[in-house]
C-alpha positions in Angstrom: 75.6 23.0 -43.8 73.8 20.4 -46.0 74.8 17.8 -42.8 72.6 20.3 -40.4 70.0 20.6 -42.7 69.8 16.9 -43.2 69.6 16.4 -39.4 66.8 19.3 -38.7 64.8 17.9 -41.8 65.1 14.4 -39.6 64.1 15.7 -36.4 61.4 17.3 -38.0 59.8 13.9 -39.1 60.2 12.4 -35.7 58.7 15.0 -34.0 55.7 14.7 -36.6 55.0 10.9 -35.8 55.3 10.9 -32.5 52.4 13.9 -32.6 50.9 11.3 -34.9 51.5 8.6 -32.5 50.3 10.8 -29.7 46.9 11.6 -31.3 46.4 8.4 -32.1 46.7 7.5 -28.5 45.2 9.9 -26.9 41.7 9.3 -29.7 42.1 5.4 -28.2 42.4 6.7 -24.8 39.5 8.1 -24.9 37.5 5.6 -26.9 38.2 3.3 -24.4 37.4 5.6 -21.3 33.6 5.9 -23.1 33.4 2.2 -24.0 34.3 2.1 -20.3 31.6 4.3 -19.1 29.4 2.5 -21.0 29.9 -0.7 -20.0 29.9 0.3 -16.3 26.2 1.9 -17.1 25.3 -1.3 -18.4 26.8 -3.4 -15.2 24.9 -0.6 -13.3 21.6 -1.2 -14.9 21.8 -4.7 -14.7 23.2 -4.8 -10.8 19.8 -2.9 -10.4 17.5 -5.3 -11.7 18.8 -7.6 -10.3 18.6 -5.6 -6.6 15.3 -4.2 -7.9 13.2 -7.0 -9.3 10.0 -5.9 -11.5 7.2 -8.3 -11.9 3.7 -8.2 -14.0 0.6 -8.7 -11.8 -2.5 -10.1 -13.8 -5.4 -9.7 -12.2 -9.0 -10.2 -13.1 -9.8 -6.0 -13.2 -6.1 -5.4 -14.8 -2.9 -5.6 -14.9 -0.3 -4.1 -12.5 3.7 -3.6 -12.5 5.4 -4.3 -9.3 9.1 -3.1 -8.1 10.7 -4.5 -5.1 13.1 -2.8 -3.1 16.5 -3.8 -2.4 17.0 -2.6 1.1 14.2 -5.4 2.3 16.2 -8.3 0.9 14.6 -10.9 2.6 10.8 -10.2 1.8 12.5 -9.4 -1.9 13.6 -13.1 -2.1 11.0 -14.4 -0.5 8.5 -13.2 -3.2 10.8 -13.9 -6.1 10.8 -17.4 -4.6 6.9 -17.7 -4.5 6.9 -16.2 -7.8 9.3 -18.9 -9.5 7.0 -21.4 -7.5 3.7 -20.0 -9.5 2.6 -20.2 -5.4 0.4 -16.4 -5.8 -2.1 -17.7 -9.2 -4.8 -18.4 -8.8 -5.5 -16.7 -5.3 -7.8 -13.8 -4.8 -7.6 -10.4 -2.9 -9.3 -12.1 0.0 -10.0 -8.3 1.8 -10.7 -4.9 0.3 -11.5 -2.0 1.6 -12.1 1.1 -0.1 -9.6 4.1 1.2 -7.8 1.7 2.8 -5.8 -1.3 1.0 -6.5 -4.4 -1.3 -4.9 -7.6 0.4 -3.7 -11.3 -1.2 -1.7 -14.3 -0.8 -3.4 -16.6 1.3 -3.7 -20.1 -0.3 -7.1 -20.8 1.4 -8.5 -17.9 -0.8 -8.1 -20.4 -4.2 -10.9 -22.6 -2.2 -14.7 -20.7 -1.7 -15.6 -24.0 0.2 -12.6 -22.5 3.1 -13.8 -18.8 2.8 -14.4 -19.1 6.8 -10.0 -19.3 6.8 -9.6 -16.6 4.3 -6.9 -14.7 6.1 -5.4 -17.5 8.2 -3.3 -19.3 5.5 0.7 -19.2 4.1 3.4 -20.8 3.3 4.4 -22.1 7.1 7.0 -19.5 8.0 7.0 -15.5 8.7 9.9 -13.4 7.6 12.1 -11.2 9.8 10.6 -7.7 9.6 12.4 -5.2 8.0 11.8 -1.4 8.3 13.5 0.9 6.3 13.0 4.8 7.3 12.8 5.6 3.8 10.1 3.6 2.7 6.5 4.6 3.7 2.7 3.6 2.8 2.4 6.2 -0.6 -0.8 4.9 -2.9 0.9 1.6 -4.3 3.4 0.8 -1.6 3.4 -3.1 -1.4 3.6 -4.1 1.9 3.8 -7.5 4.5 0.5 -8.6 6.4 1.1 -9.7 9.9 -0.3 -10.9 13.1 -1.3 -8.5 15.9 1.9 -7.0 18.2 0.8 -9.1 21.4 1.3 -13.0 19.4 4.0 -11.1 17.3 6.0 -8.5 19.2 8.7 -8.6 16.7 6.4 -7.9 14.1 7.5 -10.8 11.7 5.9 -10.5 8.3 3.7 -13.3 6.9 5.3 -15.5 4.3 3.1 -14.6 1.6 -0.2 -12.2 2.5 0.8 -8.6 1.4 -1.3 -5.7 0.9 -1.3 -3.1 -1.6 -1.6 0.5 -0.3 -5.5 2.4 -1.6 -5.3 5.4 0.0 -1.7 6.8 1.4 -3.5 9.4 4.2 -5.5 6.1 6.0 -2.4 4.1 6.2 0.7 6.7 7.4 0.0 5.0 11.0 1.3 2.1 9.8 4.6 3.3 8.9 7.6 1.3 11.1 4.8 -1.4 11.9 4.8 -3.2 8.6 7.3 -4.2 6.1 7.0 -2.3 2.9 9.3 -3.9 0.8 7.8 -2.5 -3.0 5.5 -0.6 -5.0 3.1 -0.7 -7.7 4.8 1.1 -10.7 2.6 0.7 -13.4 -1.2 0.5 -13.2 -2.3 2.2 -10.3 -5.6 2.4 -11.7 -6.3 -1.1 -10.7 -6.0 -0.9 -7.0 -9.1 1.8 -7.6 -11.1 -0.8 -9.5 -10.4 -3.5 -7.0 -10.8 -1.4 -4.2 -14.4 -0.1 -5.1 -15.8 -3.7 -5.5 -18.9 -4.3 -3.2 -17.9 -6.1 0.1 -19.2 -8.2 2.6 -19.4 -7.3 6.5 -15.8 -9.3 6.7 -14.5 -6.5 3.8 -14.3 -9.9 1.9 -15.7 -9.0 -2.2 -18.7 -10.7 -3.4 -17.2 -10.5 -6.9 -14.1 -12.7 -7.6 -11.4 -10.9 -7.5 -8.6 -12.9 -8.7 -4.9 -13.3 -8.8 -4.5 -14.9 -12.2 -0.7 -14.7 -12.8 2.3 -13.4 -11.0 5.4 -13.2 -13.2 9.3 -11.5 -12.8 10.1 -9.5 -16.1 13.7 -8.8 -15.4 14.8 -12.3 -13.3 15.6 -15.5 -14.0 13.5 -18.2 -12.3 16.3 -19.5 -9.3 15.6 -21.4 -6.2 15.5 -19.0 -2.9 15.7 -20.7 0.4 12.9 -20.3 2.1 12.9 -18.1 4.8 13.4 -19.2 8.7 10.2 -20.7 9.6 8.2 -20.2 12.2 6.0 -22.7 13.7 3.8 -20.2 15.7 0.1 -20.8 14.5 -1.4 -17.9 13.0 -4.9 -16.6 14.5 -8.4 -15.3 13.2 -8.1 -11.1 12.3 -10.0 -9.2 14.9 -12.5 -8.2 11.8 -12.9 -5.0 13.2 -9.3 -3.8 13.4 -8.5 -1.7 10.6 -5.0 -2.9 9.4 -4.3 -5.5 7.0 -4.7 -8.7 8.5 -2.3 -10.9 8.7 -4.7 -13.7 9.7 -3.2 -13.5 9.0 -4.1 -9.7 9.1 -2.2 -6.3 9.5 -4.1 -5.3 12.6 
């Protein structure tokens, strides 16, 4: 009897650690499945800056926070590469029009003595267009200047002049005709100062309006190729089109 009592007493205790044992585990299990999950938000987040680049815009009337889009990878790098290059300060929004868009990036801009080929300048190459269904001219849509469908039936995008959606309802037409490829976040206030600044007949502003700074908030500076160039010589904006020129205007 004492033998059978001995032996229940000692299954007993086994059966009590490996509960023990058990719960121990199964606490660690899932410890580790929420470190998991948090790690993987992390890797998440960080896979998204990285696909989704922010940048701070400086201007001379304020300051704006941009967000590219990682289905237009090309015209993604491509800024991030003229960002790390510091190629953007310094450069006005060379045309404005009210209701319309605000439009920068061309080098001649930094030079008032060249404001004849305001419109006409960049960094030698287009970009490959990219049009993404999904994407569409809303107030704040950052988008890719171009030349005119008969020198540019594939509707390359300029190296560097963009344009930054004013008014959503005068620019839905341009929808699958122009890279959009980010958006003003932060500061949409701006485009309405810049875009109510007195202009001349060209839509160019009598007031400087300038690009002071251009900078990535979540990137690393890195070296991006540069995109594949094209030699083809850009030509004057038909002034009365209304598109952003890609002069280089959007026409």
């Amino acid at each position: 009897m004492k033998k059978i009592i001995f032996g229940l007493a000692i299954l007993v205790m086994a059966a009590s650690a490996m509960s023990s044992c058990s719960s121990r585990s199964g606490k660690k299990s899932a410890a580790e499945a929420e470190l998991s999950d948090s790690t993987k938000t992390v890797m998440e987040m960080e896979k998204m800056k990285m696909e989704e680049p922010e940048f701070e815009l400086v201007t001379s009337h304020g300051t704006m926070k941009l967000k590219l889009y990682s289905k237009t990878p090309k015209h993604r790098e491509n800024f991030t590469k003229l960002v790390a290059e510091k190629y953007y300060d310094g450069m006005r929004f060379h045309r404005v029009i009210e209701g319309f868009m605000i439009q920068g990036g061309d080098p001649y801009s930094r030079d008032t003595a060249q404001i004849n080929l305001w419109g006409q300048g960049g960094p030698g190459y287009t970009v490959p267009a990219e049009f993404v269904n999904e994407y569409w001219h809303k107030k704040g849509a950052i988008a890719a200047a171009r030349k005119g469908d008969m020198a540019n039936p594939r509707k390359a995008s300029s190296g560097s002049q963009f344009y930054i959606v004013h008014d959503e309802n005068a620019c839905l037409h341009l929808d699958g005709q122009y890279t959009i490829f980010g958006e003003v976040t932060e500061g949409l206030d701006v485009i309405d100062k810049i875009a109510t600044v007195a202009t001349d007949r060209y839509d160019r502003p009598y007031e400087d309006v300038m690009i002071i700074s251009i900078k990535a908030l979540n990137t690393e500076p890195e070296t991006i190729s540069a995109a594949p160039a094209d030699t083809t010589i850009t030509t004057p904006a038909d002034t009365a089109a209304v598109a952003p020129a890609d002069t280089t205007s959007a026409e």
